[in-house]
mmCIF file of the C-alpha atoms, coordinates in Angstrom:
data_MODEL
# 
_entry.id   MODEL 
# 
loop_
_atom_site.group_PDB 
_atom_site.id 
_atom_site.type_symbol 
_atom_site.label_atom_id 
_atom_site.label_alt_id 
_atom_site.label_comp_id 
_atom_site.label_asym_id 
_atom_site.label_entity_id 
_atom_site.label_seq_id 
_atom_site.pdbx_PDB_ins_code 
_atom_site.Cartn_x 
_atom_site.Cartn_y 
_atom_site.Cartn_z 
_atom_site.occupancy 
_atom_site.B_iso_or_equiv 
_atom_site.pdbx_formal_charge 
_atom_site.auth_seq_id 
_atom_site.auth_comp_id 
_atom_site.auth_asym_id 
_atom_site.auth_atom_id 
_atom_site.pdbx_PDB_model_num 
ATOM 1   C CA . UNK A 1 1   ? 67.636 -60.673 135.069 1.00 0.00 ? 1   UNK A CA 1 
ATOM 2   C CA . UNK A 1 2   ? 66.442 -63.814 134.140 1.00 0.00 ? 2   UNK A CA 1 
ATOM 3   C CA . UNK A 1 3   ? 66.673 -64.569 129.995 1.00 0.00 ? 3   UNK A CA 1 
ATOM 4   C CA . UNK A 1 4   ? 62.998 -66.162 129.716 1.00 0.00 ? 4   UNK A CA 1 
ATOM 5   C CA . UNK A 1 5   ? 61.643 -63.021 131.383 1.00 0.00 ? 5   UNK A CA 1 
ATOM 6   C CA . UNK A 1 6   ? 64.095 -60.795 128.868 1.00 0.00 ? 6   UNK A CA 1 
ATOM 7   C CA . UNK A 1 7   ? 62.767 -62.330 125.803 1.00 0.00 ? 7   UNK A CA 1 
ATOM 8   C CA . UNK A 1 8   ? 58.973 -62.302 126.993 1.00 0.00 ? 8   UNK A CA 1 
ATOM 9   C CA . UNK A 1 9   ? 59.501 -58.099 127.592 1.00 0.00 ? 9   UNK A CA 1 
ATOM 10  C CA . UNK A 1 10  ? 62.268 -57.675 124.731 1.00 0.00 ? 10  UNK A CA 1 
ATOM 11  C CA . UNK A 1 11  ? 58.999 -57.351 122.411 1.00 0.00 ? 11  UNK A CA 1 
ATOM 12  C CA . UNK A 1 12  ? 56.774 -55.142 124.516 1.00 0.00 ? 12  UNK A CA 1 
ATOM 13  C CA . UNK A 1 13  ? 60.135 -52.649 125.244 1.00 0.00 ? 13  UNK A CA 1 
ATOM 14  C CA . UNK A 1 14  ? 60.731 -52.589 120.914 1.00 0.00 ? 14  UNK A CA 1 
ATOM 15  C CA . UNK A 1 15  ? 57.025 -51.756 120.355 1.00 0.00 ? 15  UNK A CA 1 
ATOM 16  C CA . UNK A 1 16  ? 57.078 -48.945 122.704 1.00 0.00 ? 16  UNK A CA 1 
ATOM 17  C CA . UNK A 1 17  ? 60.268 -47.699 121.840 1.00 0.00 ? 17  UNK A CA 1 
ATOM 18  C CA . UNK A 1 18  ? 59.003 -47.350 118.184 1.00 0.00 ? 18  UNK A CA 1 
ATOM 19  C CA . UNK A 1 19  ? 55.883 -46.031 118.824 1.00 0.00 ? 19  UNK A CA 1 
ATOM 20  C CA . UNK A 1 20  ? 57.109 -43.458 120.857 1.00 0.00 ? 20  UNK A CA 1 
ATOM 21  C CA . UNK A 1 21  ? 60.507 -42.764 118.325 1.00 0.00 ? 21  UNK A CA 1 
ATOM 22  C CA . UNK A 1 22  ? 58.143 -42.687 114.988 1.00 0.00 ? 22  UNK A CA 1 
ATOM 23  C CA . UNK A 1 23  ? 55.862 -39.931 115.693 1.00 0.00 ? 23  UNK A CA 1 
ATOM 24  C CA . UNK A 1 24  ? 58.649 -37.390 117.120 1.00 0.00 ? 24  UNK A CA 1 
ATOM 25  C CA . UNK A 1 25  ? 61.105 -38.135 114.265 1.00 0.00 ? 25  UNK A CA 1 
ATOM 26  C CA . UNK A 1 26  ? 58.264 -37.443 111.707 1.00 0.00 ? 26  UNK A CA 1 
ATOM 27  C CA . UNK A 1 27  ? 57.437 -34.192 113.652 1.00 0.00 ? 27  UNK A CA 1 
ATOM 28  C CA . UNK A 1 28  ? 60.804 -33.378 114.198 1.00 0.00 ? 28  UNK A CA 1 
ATOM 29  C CA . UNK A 1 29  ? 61.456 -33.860 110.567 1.00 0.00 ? 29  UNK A CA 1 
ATOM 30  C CA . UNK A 1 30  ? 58.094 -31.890 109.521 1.00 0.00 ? 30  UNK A CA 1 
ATOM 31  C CA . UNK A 1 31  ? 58.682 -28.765 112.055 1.00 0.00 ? 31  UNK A CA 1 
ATOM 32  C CA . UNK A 1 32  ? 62.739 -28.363 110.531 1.00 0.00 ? 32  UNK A CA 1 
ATOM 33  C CA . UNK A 1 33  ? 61.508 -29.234 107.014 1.00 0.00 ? 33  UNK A CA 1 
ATOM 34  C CA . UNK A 1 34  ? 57.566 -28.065 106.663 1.00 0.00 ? 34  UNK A CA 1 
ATOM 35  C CA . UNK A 1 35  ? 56.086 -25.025 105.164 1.00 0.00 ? 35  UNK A CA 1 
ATOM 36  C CA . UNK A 1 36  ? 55.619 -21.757 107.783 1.00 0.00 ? 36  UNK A CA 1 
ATOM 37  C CA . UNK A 1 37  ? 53.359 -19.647 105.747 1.00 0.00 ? 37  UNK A CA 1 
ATOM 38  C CA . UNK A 1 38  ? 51.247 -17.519 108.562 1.00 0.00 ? 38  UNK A CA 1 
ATOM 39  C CA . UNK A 1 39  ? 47.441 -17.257 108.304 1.00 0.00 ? 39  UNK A CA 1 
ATOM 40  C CA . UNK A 1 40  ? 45.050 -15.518 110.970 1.00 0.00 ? 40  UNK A CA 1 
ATOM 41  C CA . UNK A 1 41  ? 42.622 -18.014 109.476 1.00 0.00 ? 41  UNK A CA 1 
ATOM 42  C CA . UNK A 1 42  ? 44.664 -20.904 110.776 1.00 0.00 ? 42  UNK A CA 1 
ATOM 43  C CA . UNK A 1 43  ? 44.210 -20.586 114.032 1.00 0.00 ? 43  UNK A CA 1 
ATOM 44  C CA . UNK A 1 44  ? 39.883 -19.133 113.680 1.00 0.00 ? 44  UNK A CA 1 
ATOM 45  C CA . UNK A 1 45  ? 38.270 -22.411 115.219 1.00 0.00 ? 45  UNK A CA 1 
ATOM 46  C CA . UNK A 1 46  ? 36.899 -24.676 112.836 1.00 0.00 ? 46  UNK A CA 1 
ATOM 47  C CA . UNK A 1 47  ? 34.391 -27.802 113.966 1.00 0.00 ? 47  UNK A CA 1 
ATOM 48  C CA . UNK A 1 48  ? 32.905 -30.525 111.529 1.00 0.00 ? 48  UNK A CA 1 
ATOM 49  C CA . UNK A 1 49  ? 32.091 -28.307 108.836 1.00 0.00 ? 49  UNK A CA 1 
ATOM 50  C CA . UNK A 1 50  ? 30.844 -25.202 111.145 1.00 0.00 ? 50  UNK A CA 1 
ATOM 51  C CA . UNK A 1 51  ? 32.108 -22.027 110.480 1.00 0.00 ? 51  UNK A CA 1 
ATOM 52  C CA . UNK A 1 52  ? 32.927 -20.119 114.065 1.00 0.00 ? 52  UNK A CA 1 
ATOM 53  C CA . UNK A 1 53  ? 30.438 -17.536 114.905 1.00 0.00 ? 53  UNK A CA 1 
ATOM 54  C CA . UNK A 1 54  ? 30.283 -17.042 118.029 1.00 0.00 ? 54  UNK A CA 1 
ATOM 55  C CA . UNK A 1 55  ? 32.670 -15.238 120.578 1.00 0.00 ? 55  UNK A CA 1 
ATOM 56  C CA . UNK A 1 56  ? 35.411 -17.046 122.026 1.00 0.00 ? 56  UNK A CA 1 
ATOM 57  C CA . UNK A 1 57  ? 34.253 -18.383 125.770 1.00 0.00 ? 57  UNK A CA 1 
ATOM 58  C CA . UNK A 1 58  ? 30.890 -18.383 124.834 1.00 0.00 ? 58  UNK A CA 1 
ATOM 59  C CA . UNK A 1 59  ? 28.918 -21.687 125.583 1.00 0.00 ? 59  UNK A CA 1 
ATOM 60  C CA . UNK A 1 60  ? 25.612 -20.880 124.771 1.00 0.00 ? 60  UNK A CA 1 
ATOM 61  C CA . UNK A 1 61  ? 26.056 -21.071 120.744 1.00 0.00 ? 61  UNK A CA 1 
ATOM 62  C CA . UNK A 1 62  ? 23.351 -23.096 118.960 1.00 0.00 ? 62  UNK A CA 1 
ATOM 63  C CA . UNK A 1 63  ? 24.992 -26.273 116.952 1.00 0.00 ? 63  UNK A CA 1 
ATOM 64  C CA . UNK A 1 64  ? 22.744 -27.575 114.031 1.00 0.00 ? 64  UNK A CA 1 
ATOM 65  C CA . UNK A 1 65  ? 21.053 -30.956 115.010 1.00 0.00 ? 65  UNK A CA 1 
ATOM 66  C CA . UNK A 1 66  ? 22.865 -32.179 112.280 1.00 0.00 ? 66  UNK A CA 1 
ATOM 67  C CA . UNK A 1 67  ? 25.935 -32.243 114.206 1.00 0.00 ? 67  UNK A CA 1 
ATOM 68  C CA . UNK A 1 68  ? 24.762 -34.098 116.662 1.00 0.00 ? 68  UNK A CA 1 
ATOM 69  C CA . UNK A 1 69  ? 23.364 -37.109 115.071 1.00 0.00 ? 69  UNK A CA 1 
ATOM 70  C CA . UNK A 1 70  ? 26.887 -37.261 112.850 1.00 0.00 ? 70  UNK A CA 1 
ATOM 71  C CA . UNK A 1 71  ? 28.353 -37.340 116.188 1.00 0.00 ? 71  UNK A CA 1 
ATOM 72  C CA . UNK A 1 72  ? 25.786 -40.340 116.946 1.00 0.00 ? 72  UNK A CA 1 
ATOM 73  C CA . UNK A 1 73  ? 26.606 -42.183 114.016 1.00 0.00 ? 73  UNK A CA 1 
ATOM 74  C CA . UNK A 1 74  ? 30.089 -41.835 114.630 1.00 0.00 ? 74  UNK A CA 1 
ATOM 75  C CA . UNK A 1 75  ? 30.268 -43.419 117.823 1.00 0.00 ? 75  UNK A CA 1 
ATOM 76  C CA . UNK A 1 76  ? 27.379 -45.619 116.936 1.00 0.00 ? 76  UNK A CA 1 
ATOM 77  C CA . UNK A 1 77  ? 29.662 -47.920 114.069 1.00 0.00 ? 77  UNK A CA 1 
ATOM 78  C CA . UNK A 1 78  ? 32.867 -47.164 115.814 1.00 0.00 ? 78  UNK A CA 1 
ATOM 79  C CA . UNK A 1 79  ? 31.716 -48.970 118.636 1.00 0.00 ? 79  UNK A CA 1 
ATOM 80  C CA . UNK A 1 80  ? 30.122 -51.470 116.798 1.00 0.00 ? 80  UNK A CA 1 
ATOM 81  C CA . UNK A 1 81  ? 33.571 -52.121 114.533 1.00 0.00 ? 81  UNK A CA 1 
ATOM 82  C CA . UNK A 1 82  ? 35.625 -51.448 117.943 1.00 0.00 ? 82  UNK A CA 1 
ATOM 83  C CA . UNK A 1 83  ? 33.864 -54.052 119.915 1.00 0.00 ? 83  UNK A CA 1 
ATOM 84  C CA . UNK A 1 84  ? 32.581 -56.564 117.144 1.00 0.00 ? 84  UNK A CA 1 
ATOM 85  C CA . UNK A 1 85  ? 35.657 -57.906 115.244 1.00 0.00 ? 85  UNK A CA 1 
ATOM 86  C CA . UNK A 1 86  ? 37.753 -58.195 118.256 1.00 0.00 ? 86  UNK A CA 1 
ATOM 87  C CA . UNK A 1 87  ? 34.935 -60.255 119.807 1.00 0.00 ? 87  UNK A CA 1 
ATOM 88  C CA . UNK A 1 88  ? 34.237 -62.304 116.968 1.00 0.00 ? 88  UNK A CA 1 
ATOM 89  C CA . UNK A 1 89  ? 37.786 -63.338 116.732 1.00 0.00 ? 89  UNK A CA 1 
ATOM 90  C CA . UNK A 1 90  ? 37.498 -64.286 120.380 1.00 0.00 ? 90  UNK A CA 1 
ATOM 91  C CA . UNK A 1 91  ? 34.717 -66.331 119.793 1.00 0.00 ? 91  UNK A CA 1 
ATOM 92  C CA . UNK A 1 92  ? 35.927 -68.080 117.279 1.00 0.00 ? 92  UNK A CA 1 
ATOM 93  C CA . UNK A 1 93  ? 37.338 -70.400 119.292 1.00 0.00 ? 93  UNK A CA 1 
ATOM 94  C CA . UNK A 1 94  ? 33.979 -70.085 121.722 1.00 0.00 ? 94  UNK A CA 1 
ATOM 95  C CA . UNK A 1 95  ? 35.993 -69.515 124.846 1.00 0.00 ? 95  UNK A CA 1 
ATOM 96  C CA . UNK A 1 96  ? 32.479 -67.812 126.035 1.00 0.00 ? 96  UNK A CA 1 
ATOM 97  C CA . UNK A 1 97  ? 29.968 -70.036 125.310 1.00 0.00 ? 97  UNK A CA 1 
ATOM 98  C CA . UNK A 1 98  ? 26.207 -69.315 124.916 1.00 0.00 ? 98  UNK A CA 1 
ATOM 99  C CA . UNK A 1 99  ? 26.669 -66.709 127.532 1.00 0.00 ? 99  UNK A CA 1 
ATOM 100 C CA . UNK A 1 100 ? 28.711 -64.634 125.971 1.00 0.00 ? 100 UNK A CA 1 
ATOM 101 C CA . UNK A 1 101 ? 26.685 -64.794 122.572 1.00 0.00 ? 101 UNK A CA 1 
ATOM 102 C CA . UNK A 1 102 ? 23.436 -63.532 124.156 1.00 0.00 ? 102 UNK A CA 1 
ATOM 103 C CA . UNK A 1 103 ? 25.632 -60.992 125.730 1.00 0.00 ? 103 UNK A CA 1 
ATOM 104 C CA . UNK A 1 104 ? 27.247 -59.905 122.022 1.00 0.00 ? 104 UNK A CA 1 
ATOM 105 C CA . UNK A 1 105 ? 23.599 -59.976 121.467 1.00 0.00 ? 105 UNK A CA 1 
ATOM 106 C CA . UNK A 1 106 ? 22.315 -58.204 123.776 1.00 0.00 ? 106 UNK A CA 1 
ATOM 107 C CA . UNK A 1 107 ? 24.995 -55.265 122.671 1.00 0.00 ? 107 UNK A CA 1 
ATOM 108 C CA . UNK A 1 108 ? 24.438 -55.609 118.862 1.00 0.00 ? 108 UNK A CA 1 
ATOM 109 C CA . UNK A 1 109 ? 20.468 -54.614 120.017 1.00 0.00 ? 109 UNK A CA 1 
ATOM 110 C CA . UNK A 1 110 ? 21.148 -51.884 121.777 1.00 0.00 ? 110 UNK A CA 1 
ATOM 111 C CA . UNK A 1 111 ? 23.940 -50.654 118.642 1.00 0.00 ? 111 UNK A CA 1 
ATOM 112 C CA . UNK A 1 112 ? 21.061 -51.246 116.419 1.00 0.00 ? 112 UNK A CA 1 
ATOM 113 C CA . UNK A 1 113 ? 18.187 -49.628 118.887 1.00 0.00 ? 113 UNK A CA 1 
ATOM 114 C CA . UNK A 1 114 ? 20.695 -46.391 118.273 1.00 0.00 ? 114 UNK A CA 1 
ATOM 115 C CA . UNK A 1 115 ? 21.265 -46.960 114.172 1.00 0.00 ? 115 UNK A CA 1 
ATOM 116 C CA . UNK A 1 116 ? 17.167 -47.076 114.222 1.00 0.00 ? 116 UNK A CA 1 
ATOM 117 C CA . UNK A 1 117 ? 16.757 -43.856 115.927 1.00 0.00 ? 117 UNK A CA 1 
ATOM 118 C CA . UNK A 1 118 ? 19.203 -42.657 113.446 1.00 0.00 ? 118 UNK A CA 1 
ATOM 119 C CA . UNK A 1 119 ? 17.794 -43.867 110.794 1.00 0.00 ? 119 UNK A CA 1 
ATOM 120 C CA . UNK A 1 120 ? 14.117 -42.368 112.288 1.00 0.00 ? 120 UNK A CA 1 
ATOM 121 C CA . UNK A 1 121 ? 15.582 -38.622 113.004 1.00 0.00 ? 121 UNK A CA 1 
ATOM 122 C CA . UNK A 1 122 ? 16.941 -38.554 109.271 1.00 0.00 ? 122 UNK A CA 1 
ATOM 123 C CA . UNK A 1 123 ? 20.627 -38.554 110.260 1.00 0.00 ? 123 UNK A CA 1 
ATOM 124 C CA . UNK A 1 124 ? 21.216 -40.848 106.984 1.00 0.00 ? 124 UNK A CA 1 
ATOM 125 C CA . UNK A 1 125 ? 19.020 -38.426 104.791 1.00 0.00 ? 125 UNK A CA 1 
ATOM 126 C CA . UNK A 1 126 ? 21.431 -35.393 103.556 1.00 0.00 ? 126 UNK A CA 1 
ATOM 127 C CA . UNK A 1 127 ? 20.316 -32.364 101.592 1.00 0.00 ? 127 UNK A CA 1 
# 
């Protein structure tokens, strides 16, 4: 194997490796080390704050509308923050050009079309 290629993937192979090794040597460590204290309550499903009332395999249970717009607003600024700050770092060095701003632009106005209609419905207003 050629030694410029090794030290290009050397990196990439380390990353991996510890991404992969972290996670099952914490839950490794947690499921020989952690609490077991049994609860039938532990395993009653539980969703955003709404208590399970329905049978289990039933689709036809009514969610609060609140639900849904926290759900909205969620991927509304997620987006935004997912899409925005990688961008603008990319642009900094305005590899795109005009194009590319009116096309930021373009998706910034359609983000905030969706934080308006939040904003209208009263998904920002809580009791």
């Amino acid at each position: 194997m050629d030694l410029a290629l090794l030290e290009k993937i050397f990196p990439l192979v380390v990353t991996v490796g510890l991404a992969v090794l972290i996670p099952a040597l914490f839950m490794g460590i947690s499921a020989v080390l952690g609490p077991r204290k049994p609860n039938p309550a532990k395993h009653v499903p539980y969703e955003c704050g709404i208590a399970h009332r329905s049978v289990l395999g039933d689709a036809r249970t009514r969610f609060d509308v609140r639900f849904h717009l926290t759900a909205m607003c969620f991927l509304v600024f997620d987006v935004e923050v997912a899409v925005l700050f990688p961008w603008a770092i990319w642009y900094g060095g305005d590899p795109s050009g005009a194009g590319g701003f009116w096309a930021m632009a373009a998706f910034v106005g359609v983000l905030g079309f969706g934080w308006f209609y939040l904003l209208k419905r009263g998904a920002l207003e809580w009791d």
